[in-house]
C-alpha positions as CSV (number, residue, x, y, z in Angstrom):
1,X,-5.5,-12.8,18.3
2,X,-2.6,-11.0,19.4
3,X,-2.7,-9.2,23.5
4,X,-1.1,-6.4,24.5
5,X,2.9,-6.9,25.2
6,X,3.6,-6.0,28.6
7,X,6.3,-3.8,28.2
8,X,8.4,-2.0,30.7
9,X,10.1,0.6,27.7
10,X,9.1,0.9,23.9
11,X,12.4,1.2,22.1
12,X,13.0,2.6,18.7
13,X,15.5,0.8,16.4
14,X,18.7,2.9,15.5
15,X,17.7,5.5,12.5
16,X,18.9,3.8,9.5
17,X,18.8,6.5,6.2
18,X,17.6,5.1,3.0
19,X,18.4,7.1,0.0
20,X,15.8,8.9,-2.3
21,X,15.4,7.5,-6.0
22,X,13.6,8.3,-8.7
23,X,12.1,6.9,-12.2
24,X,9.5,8.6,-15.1
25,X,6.3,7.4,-15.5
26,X,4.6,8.1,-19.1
27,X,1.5,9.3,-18.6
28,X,-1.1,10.4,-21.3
29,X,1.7,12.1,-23.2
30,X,3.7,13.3,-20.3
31,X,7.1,12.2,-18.0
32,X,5.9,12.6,-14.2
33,X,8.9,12.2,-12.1
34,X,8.3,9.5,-9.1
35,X,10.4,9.5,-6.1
36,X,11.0,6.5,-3.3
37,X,12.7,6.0,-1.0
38,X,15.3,3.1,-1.4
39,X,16.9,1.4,2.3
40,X,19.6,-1.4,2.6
41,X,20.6,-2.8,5.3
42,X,24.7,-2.8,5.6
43,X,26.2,-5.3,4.1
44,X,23.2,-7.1,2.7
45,X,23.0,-7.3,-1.3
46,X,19.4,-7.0,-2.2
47,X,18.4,-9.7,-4.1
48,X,15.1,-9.2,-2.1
49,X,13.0,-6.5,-1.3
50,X,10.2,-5.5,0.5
51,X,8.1,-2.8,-1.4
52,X,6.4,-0.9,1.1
53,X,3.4,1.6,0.0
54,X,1.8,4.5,2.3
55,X,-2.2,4.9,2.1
56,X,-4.4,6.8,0.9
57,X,-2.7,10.6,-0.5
58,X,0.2,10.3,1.4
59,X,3.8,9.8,0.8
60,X,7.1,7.7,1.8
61,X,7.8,10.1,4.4
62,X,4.6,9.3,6.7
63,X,5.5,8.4,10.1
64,X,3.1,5.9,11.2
65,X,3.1,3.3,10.2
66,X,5.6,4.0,6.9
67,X,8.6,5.2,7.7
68,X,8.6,3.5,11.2
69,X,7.6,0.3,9.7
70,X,10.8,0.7,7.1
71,X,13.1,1.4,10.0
72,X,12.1,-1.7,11.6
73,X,12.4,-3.7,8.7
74,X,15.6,-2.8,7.8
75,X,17.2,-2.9,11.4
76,X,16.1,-6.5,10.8
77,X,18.0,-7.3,7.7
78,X,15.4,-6.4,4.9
79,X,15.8,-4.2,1.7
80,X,12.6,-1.9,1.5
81,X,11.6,0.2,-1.1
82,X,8.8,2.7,-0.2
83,X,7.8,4.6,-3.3
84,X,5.3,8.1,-3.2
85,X,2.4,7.7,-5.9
86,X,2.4,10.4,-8.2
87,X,-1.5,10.7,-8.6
88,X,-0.8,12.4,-12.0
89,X,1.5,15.3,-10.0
90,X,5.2,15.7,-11.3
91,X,7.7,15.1,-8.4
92,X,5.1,14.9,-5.6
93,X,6.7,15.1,-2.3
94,X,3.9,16.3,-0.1
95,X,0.7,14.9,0.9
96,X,-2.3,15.7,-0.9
97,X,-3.9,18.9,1.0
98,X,-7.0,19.3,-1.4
99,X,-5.9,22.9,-2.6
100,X,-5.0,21.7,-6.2
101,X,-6.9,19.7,-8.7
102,X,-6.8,16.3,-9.0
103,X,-6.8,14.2,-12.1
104,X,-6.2,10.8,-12.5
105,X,-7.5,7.2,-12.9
106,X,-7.2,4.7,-10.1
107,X,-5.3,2.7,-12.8
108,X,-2.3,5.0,-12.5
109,X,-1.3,3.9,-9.1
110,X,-1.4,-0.4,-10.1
111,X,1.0,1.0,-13.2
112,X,3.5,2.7,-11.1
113,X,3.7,0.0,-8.7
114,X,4.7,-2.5,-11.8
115,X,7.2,0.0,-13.0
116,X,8.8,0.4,-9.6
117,X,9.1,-3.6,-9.4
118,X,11.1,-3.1,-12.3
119,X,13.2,-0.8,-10.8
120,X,13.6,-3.0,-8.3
121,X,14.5,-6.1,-10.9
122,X,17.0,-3.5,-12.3
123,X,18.9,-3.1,-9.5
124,X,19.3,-7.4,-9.2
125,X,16.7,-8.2,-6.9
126,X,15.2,-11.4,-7.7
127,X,12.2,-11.7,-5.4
128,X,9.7,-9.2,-4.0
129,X,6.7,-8.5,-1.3
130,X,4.5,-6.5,-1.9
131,X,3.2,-5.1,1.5
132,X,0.7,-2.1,1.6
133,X,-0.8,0.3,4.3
134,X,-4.7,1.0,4.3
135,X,-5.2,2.1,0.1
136,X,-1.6,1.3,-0.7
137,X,-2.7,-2.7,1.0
138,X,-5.7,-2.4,-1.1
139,X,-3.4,-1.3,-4.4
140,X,-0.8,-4.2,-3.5
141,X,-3.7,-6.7,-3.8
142,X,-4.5,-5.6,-7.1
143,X,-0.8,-5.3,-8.2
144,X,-0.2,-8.8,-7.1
145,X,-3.4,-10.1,-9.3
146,X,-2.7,-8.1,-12.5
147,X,1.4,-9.6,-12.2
148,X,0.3,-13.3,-11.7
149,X,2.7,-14.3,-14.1
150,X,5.5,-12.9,-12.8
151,X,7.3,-14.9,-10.3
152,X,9.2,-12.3,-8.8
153,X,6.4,-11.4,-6.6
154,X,6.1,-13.9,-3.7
155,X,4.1,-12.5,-1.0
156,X,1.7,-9.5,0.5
157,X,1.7,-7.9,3.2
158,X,-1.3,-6.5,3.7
159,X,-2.1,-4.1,6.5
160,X,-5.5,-2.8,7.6
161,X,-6.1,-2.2,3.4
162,X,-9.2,-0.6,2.4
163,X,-11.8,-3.2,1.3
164,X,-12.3,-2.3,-2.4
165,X,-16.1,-2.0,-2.1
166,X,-18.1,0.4,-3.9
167,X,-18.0,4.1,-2.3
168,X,-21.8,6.2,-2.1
169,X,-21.0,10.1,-3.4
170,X,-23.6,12.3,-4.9
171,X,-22.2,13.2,-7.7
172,X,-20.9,9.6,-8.7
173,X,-23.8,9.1,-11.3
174,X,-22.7,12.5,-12.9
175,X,-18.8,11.8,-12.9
176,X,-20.5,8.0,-14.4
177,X,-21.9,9.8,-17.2
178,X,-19.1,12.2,-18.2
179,X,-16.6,9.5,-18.7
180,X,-19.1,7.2,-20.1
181,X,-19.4,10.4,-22.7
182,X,-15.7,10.8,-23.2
183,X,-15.5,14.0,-21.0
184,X,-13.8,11.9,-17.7
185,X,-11.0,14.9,-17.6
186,X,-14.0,17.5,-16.3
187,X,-13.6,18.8,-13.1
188,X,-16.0,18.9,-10.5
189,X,-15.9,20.9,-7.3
190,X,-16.7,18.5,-4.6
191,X,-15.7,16.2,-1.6
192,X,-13.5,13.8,-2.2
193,X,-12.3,11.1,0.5
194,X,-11.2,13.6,3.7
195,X,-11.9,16.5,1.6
196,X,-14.7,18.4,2.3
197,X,-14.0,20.7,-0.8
198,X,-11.7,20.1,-3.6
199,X,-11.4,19.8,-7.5
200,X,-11.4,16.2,-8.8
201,X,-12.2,15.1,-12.4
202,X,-15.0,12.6,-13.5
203,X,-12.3,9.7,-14.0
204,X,-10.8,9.9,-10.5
205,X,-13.9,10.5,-8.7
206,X,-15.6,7.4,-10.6
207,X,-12.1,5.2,-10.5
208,X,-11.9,5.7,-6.8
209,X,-15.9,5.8,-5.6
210,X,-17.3,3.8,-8.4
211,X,-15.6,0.8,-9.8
212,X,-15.8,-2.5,-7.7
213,X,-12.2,-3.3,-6.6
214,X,-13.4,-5.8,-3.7
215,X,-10.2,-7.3,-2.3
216,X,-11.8,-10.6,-1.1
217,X,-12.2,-11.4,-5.4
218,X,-8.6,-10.5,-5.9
219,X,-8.1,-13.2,-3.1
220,X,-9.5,-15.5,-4.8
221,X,-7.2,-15.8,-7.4
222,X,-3.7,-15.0,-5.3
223,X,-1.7,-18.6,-4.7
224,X,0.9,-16.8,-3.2
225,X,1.4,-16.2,0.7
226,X,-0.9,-13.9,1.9
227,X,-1.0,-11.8,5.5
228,X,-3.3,-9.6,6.3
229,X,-3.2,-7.4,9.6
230,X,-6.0,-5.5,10.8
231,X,-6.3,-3.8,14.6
232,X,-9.4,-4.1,16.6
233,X,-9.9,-0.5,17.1
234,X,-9.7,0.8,14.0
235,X,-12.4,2.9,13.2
236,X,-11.6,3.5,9.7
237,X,-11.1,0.1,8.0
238,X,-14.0,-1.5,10.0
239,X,-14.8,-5.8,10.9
240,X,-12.0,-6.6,8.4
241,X,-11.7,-10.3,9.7
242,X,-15.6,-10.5,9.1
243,X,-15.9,-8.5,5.3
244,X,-13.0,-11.2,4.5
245,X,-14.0,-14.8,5.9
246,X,-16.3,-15.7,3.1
247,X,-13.4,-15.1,0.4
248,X,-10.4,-16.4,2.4
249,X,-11.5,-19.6,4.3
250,X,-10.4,-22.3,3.8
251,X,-7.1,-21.0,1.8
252,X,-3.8,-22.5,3.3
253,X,-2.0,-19.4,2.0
254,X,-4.1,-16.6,3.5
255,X,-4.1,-15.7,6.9
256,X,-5.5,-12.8,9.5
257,X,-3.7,-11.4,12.8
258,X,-5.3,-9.3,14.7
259,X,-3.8,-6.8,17.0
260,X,-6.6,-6.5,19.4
261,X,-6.2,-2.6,21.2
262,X,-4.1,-1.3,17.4
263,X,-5.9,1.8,15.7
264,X,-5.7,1.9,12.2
265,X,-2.6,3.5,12.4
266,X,-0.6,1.2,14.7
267,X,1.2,3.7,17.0
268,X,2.8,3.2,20.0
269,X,3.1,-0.4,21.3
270,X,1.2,-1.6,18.6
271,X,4.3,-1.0,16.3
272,X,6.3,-3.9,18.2
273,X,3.5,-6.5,17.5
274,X,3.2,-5.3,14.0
275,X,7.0,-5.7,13.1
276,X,7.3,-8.7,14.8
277,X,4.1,-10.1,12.4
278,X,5.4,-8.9,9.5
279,X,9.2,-9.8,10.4
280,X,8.1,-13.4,11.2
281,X,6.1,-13.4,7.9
282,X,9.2,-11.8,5.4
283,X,11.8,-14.5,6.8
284,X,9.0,-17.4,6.3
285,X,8.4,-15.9,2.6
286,X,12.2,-15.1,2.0
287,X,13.9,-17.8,4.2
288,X,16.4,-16.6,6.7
289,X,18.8,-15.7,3.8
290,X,17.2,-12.3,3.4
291,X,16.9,-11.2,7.4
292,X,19.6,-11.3,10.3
């Protein structure tokens, strides 16, 4: 378990500015424009990378733990890309705000990840981890399990992500039914996650609530290193270490730290401990080739 640090000053590292990218993603007929942001270190040639995805709706520009976390990272030596899901939405650069509809599979979000580790093979990098905060650690899980193939993926970093269990809604038998019938763009007026009213169709409220995504199976099948960190007050992703033993123990290449007083949003001193985690865990996965 990891203690509280006891810390005379919390320091920020020096703002290093990444630059924003972009690629198309075909989607059902269309070109939705995706944007990242894409941050070297000076002086470093990335021939690895650290893809780094923001949770649930929101986008590379989140504070905590995204765009804190990337500053960290790359004050430390490590190429991060940190990409903004489109959720079906050309050039999304805001967070979702539940005023406009929303339609899309879950599905979407593994295949943009997998185009944007192409980018990244496109610009030379050779090796990639795949970390992931709350939803975007659950969607790295899943990325990492569709591309066991492909050796360029060597690691996740997975922190506080969303278990992957089925999700109770009362319209989920409805939204069940209408894709089962072929009709999964219908829209239906309705909570959704943090929502208390929005429009979602069928597909994405059933892809999202319905479908059993638990990351302990993905586990399972991962033989790649594996970190996972969860904070003991978070009240949002909850007994992580607990929902996980059963799939993870006894695997050499999986491990858990905990940040004991960390909400789910690691903020404050928590920060520290998490950087140094995940720094500790990128130079073990990368060697100290890829960090100063």
């Amino acid at each position: 378990m990891r203690k509280a640090l006891a810390l005379i000053a919390f320091f920020l590292p020096l703002l290093i500015l990444g630059k924003p990218v972009s690629i198309y993603i075909e989607f059902e007929g269309k070109k939705l424009k995706a944007n990242a942001e894409w941050a070297v270190p000076e002086g470093v040639k990335p021939e690895f990378a650290i893809l780094w995805l923001h949770g649930l709706f929101q986008t590379y520009s989140m504070r905590e733990p995204i765009s804190q976390q990337r500053e960290f990272w790359v004050s430390e030596g490590f190429p991060v890309l940190s990409p903004t899901l489109t959720l079906g939405v050309n050039d999304r650069k805001s967070p979702y705000d539940c005023s406009y509809p929303l339609d899309h599979p879950y599905e979407l979000n593994i295949e943009e990840i997998k185009a944007w580790i192409d980018w990244l093979k496109s610009q030379g990098v050779r090796k990639v981890i795949l970390a992931g905060h709350s939803m975007g650690g659950q969607q790295v899980i899943h990325t990492a399990r569709a591309l066991g193939g492909d050796r360029v993926v060597v690691g996740v970093l997975a922190v506080a992500p969303a278990k992957g269990t089925p999700r109770e809604h009362p319209l989920l038998d409805r939204a069940k039914d209408l894709v089962s019938a072929g009709k999964g763009k219908t829209l239906l007026k309705t909570s959704f996650f943090y929502c208390n009213s929005a429009e979602v169709s069928a597909r994405t409220l059933y892809t999202y609530y319905g479908v059993d995504r638990n990351i302990g199976r993905y586990f399972r099948s991962l033989n790649i290193p594996v970190l996972i960190i969860w904070g003991g007050e978070d009240d949002r992703v909850k007994n992580l270490p607990e929902f996980l033993k059963p799939y993870i123990e006894g695997r050499k290449n999986i491990r858990i730290e905990v940040i004991d007083y960390a909400d789910h949003f690691f903020r404050d001193l928590a920060a520290e401990d998490l950087r140094d985690l995940a720094v500790e865990f990128f130079r073990e996965v990368f060697g100290q080739r890829a960090g100063r």
